[in-house]
Backbone as CSV, one residue per row, in Angstrom:
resi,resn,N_x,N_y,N_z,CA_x,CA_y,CA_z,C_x,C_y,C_z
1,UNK,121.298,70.439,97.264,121.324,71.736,96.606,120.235,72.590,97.256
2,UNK,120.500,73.858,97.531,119.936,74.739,98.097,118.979,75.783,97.141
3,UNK,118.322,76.712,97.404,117.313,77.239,96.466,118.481,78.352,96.070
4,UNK,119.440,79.295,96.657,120.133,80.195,95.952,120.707,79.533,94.971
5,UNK,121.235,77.940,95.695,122.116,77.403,94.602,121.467,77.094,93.353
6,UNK,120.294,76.560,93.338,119.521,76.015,92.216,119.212,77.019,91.271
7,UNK,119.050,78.465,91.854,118.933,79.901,91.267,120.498,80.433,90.882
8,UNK,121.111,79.946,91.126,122.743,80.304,90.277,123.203,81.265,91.236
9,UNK,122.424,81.786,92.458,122.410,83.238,92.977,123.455,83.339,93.762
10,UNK,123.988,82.114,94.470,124.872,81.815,95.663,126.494,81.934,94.532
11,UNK,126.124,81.075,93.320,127.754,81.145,92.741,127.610,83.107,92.436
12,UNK,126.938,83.131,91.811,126.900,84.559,91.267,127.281,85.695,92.566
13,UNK,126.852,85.171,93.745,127.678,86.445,94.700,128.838,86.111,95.145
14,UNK,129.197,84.727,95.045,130.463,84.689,95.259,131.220,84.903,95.010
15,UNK,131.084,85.182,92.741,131.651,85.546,92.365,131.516,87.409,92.073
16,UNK,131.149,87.785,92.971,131.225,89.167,92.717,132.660,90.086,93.670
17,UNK,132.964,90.805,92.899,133.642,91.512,93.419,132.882,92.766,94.796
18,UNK,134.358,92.471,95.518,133.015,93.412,96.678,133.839,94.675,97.014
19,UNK,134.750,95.417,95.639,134.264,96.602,95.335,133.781,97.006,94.824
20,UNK,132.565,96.069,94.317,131.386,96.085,93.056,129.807,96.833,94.184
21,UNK,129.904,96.831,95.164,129.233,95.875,96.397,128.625,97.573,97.085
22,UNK,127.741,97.726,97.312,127.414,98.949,98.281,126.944,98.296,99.419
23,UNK,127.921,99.019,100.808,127.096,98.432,101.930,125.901,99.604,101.981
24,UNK,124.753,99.094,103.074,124.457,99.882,103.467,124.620,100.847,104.916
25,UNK,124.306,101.649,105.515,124.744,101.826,106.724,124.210,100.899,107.614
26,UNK,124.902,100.424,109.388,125.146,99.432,109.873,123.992,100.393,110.979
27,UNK,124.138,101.610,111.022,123.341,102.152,112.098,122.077,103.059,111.832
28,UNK,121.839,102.365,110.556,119.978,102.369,109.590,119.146,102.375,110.863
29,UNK,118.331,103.205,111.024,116.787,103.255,111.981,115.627,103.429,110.525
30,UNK,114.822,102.278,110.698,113.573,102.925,110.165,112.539,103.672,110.557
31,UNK,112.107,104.602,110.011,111.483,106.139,110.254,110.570,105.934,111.013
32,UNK,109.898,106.133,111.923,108.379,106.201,112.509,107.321,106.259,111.756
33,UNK,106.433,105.718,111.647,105.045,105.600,110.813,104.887,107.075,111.225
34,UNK,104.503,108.164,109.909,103.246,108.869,110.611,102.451,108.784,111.168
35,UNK,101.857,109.533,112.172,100.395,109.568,113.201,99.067,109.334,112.098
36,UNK,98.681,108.220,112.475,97.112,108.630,111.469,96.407,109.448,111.884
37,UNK,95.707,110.144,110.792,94.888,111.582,110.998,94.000,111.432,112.111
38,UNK,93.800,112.565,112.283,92.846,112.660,113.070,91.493,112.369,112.935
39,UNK,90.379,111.831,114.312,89.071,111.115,113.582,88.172,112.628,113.680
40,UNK,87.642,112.816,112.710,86.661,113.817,112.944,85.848,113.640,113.827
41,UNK,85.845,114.938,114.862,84.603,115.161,116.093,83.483,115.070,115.722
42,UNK,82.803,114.550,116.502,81.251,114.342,116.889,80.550,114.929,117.990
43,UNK,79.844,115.817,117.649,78.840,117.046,118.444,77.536,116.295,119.080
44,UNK,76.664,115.450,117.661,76.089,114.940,118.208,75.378,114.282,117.304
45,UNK,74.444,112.653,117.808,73.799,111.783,116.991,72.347,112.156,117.161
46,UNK,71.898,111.326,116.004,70.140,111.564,116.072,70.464,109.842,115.974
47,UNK,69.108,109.600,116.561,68.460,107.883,116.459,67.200,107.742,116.642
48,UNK,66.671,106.594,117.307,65.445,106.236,117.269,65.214,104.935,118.378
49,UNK,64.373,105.225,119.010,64.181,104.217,120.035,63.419,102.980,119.886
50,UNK,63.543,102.041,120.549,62.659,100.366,120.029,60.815,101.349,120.002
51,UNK,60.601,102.350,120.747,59.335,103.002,120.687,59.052,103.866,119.637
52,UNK,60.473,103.729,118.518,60.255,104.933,117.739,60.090,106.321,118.039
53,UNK,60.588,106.931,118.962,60.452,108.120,119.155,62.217,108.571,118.798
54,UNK,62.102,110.054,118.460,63.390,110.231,117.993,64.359,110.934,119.012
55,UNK,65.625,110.129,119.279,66.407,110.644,120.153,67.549,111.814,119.349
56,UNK,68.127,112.655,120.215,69.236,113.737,119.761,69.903,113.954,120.852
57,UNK,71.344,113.353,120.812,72.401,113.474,121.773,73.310,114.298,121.748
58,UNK,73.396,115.318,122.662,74.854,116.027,122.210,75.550,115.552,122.865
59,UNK,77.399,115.738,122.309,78.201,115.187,123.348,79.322,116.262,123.236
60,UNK,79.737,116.332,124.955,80.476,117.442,124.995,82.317,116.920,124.569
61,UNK,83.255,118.561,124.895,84.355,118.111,124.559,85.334,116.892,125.477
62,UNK,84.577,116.907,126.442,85.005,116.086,127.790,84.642,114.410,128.001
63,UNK,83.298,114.324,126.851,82.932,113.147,126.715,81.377,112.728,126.990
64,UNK,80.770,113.609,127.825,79.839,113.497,128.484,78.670,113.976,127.561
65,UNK,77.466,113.203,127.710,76.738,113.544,126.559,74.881,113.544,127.527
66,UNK,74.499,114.503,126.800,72.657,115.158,127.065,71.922,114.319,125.897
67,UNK,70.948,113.173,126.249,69.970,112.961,125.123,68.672,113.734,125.630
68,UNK,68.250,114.412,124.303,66.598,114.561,124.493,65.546,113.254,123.388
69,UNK,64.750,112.671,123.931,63.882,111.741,123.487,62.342,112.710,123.188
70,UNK,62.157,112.345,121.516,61.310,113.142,121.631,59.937,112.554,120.784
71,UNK,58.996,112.874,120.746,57.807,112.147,119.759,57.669,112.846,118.427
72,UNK,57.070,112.502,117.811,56.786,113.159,116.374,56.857,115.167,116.375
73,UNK,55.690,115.019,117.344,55.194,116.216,117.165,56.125,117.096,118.200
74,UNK,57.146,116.557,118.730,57.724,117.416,119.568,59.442,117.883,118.641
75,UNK,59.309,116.687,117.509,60.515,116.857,116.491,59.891,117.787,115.779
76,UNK,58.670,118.158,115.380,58.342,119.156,114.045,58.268,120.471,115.000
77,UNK,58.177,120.388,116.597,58.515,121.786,116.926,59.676,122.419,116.962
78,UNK,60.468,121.217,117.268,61.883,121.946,117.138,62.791,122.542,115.874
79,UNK,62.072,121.917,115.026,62.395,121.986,113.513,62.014,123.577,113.137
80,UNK,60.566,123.666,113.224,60.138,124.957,113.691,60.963,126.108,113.897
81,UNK,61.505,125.838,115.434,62.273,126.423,115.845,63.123,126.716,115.130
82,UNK,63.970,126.065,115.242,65.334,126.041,114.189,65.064,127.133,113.150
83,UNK,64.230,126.315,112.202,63.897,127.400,110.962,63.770,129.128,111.669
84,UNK,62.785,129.079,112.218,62.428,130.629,112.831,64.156,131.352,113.191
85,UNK,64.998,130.443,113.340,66.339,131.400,113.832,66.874,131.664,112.274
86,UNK,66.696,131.189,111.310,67.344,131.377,109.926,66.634,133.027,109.263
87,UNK,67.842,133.515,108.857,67.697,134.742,108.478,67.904,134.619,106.705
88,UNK,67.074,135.924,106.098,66.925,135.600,105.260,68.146,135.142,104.326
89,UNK,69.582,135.503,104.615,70.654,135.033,103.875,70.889,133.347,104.255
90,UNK,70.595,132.920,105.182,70.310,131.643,105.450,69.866,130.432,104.476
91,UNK,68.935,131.039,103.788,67.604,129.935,102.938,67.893,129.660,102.349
């Protein structure tokens, strides 16, 4: 005895009528997965070196990327900077 048989499932389709019966179509394609989204771009990382000094990489649209390595006091100038370009609707 077989597992449909032991499940009644094998007499039960046999006994079905098969204008009871929907085929389905014979020339069914299943759909293409959608594309997964897109990964959000990356401009650029901050890190830190085994010396602890703090690195800032930009990376361009092409792939290619500029680090500047910098020390404490050369991060609080740029910070500086930065700020000094913020206008007062900025703050």
């Amino acid at each position: 005895m077989n597992f449909l048989e032991w499940l009644g499932v094998k007499k039960a389709m046999e006994d079905t009528d098969p204008k009871n019966v929907v085929k389905l179509p014979v020339d069914y394609v299943k759909p293409a997965p959608p594309p997964p989204p897109p990964q959000p771009r990356e401009y650029y990382r901050v890190g830190v070196t085994d010396e602890g000094q703090t690195t800032l990489t930009f990376i361009t649209d092409h792939g290619s990327s500029t680090t500047l390595t910098m020390n404490k006091e050369a991060c609080e100038q740029m910070i500086r900077m930065l700020r000094a370009t913020y206008t007062d609707s900025n703050n």
